[in-house]
N, C-alpha and C positions, 0 to 999 in steps of 0.2 A: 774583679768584676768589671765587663768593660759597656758601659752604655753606648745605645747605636747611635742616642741623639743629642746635645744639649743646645741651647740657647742659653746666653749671658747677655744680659740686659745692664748696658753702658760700656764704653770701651776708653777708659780712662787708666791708668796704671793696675789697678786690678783686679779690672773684668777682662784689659789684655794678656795680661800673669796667668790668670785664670784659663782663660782659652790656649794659651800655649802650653800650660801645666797640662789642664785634659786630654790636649791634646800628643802630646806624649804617649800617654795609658789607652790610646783609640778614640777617644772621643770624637765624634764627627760633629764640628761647635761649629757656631754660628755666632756672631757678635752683632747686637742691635746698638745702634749709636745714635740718637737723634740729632746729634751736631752734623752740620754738614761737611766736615772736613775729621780726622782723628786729632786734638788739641789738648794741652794740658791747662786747667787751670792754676794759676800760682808763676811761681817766680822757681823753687827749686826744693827737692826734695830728701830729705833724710834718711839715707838707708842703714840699719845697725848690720851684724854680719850673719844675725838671722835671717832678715831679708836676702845679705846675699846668696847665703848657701841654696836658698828657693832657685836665685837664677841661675849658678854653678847646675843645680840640675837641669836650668832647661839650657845650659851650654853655652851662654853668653854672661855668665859672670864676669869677666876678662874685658869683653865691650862694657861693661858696666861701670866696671872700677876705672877702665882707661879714660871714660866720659868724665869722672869725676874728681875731685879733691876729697883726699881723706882730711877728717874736719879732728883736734884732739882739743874740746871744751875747757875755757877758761872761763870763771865768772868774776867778774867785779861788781864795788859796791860803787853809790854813786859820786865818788870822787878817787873812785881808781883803784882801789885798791883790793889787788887780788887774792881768791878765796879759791880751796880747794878741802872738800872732803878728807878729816881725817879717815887712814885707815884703807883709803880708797887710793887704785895705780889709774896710769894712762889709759890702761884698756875699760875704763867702767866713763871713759870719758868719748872714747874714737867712736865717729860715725861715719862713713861717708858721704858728701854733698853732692847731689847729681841736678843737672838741669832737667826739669822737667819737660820741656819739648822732645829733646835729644833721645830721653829714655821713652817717651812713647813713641817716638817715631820707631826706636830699636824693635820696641814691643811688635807692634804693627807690622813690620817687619817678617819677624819670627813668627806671628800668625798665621800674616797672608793675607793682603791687603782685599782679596777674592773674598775670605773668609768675613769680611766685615762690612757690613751692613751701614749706610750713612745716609742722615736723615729720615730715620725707620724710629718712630714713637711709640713705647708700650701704652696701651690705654688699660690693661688687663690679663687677666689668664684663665682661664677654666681649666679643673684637673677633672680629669676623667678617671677612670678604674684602671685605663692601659697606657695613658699618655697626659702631657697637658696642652693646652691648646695655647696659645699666644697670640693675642688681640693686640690688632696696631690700628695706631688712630685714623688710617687711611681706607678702614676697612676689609682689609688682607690679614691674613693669621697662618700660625706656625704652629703644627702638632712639634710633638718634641717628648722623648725618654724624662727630661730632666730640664728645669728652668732654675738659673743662678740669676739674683737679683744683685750686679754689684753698681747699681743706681744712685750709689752717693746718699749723703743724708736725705734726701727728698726723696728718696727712694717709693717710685708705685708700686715695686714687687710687693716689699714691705709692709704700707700702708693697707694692702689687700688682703696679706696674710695675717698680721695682728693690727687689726681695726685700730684705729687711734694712735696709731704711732707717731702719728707729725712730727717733724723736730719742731722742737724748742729753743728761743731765743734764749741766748747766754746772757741775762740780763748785763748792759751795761760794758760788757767786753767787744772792743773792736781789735782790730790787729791791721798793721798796713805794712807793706813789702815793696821794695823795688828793686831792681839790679842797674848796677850801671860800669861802663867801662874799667877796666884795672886802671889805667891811666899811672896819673901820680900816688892812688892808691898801691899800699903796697903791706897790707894787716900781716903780722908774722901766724897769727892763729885765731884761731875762732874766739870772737868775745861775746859774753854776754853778760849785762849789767844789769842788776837787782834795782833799780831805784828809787823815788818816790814818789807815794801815791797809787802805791800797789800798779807802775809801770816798769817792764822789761823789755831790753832792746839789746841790737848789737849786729853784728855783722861776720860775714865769712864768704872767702872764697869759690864761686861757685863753680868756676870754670878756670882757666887758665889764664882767659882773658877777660873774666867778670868776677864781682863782686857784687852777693846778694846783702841788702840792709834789712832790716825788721824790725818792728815798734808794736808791742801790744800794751796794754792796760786793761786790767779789772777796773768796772765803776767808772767808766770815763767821765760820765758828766756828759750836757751837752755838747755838741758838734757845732763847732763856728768857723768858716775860713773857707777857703782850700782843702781838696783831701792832702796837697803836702804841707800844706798852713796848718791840719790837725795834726800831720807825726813828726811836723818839728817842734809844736806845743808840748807833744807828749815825751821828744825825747830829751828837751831839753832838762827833764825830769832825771835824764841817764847822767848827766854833762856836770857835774858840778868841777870847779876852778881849772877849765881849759880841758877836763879829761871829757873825752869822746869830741872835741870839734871834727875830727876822719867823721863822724856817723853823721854828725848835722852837716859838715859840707856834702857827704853823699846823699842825701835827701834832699839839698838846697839843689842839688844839680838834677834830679830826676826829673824828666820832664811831668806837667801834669798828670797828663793822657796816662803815663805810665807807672802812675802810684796805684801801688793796689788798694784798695779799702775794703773791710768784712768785717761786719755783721757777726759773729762767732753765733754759732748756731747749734745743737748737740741733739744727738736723737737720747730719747729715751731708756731707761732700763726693760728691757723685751721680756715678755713670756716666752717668748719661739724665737728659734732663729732659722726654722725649717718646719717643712711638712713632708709628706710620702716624696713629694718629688721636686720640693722648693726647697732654696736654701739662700741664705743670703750671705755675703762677703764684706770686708769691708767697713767702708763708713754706712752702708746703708743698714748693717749689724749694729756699729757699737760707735757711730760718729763722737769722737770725743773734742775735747777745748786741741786745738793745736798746741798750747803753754809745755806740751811733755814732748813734743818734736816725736810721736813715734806712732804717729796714725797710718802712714804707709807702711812700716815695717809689719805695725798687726794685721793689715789687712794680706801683705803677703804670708804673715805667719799662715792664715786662715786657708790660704788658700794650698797652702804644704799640706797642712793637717785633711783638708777637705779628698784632694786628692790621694794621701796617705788609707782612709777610711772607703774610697771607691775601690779602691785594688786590692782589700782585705778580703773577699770573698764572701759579703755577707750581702741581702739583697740588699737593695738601695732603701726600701725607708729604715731601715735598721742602719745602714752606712750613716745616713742624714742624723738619726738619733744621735748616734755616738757622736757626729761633729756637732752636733749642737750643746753636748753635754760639755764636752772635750773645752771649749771654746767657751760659751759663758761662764763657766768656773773659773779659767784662769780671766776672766774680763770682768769678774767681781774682785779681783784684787788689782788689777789695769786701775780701776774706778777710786779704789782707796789709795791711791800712788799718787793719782792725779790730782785729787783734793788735798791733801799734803802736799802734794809740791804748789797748788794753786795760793795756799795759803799762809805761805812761808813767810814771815815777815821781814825778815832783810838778805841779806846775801849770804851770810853763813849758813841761816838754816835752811833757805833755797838750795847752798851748795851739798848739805848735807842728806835734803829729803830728795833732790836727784839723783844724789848716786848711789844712793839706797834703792831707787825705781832702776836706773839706768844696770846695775849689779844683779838685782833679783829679775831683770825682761832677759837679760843676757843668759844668766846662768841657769835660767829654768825655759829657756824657750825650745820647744818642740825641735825634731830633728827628723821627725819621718819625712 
């Protein structure tokens, strides 16, 4: 089935996926962006090899993997000492690390930068019987076959389609990120340390020439300092008898300006993830804790399986049914993965209840 029209509302990693995916199958897409420029938020991001197989089809898997470091996870405890799932190989560990500017500029790219719309704000949508309409806060609107909400946790498609959806502050959970020169840094492989106080942190190669660090905690407590005054508090929580000073020297060196800090935020369990001719992708679907490293790879999952069900031949609210079924099923088990590994209380059983997640997203992930 090939739709004449769609709009994708946000053009972030995968509402740009998304518009390139469609646009393969005929879709004649349109990408709404309110930023004034196409930008990623964050530092860098995690692709498993479900995600990649998504770009192998839209023919830039190759640019993809060459952008990035393949990452093969190690965890420690917090005095160094390393943990690895029994039972479990290499491959329930490899991910690879991409910079996030890099790959949406690729995305962007692959689009068509024609194709994308910047500083264009949804305020809304009306469905009609034959179309939906597309309301922008400037007063101008887009009929359209089909509207994708892939709007991030704040998502208005969202909020419109199942009233009450807001995200939800993750009570207590912050996460802060920076990258900084390879320099004298020189990590053999990806670390990540259990530590205490229900804080995790660690570091990995993001580029050739960079090195992303990262520090979250459940429960922080209050906020006092600096934002890098608060993730060398928190990682000195990773550091016990000289193990991790590489992770507090690359945080002592970040300049301010360039510490991320966040709020962790999480949408809701959804009644819908679709209507006759809305559907949503994404974080603005199923925005989860970042703690499982695998909110971009589901969000590309979504966006395989969505276009998998457009090309099946059935009309469109029937196509939307099945992804919304297809998808929320497997993201009631996403959910239970996640809270087990949130809860893990030191580094074995973190390393254990991740490779249990990291084994069952791999082996059971979609392929259409």
């Amino acid at each position: 089935m090939s739709t004449q029209s769609t709009v994708i509302v946000g053009g972030g990693l995968v509402g740009l996926t998304a518009a390139a995916s469609l646009q393969r199958i005929g879709h004649d897409v349109i990408v709404l962006e309110q930023a004034d420029r196409v930008r990623a938020a964050g530092a860098g991001i995690g692709l498993w090899e479900n995600a990649l197989r998504e770009f192998d089809h839209l023919g830039i898997g190759q640019a993809v993997r060459d952008m990035g470091i393949e990452q093969n996870t190690w965890f420690f405890g917090p005095a160094g000492d390393p943990v690895r799932a029994p039972g479990h190989t290499d491959a329930d560990h490899r991910f690879l690390l991409v910079p996030r500017p890099e790959l949406n500029d690729l995305l962007a790219d692959t689009v068509g930068h024609g194709r994308i719309r910047l500083g264009a704000r949804v305020s809304g949508y009306t469905e009609t019987g034959s179309d939906v309409v597309v309301h922008l806060a400037d007063g101008g609107a887009l009929r359209t076959d089909l509207l994708i909400g892939a709007d991030g946790v704040h998502s208005r498609v969202r909020r419109q389609l199942v009233p009450g959806s807001h995200a939800v502050t993750h009570s207590g959970h912050y996460a802060w990120r920076g990258v900084v020169p390879t320099g004298h840094h020189d990590p053999a492989a990806t670390v990540l340390t259990v530590g205490h106080h229900r804080t995790r942190g660690g570091y990995a190669r993001i580029a050739h020439d960079r090195i992303m660090w990262m520090v979250n905690q459940f429960g922080a407590g209050p906020l006092t300092g600096s934002r890098r005054e608060r993730a060398l508090e928190r990682a000195r929580n990773l550091a016990e008898a000289g193990w991790n000073d590489g992770l507090l020297a690359m945080i002592a060196e970040t300049p301010e300006e360039s510490v991320l800090e966040n709020q962790i935020v999480l949408v809701p369990e959804l009644s819908r993830w679709a209507g006759a001719r809305v559907a949503l992708v994404g974080d603005a679907a199923h925005g989860l804790s970042p703690h499982i490293s695998a909110g971009g790879t589901l969000g590309i999952e979504d966006v395989g399986v969505l276009r998998g069900v457009l090309t099946a031949g059935t009309d469109l609210e029937k196509a939307l049914s099945t992804y919304e079924f297809v998808r929320s099923a497997r993201f009631a088990t996403v959910r239970e993965h996640s809270a087990a590994v949130e809860n893990a209380g030191d580094a074995v059983e973190f390393a254990r209840r991740y490779a249990a997640f990291s084994h069952w997203m791999l082996t059971t992930a979609p392929t259409a």
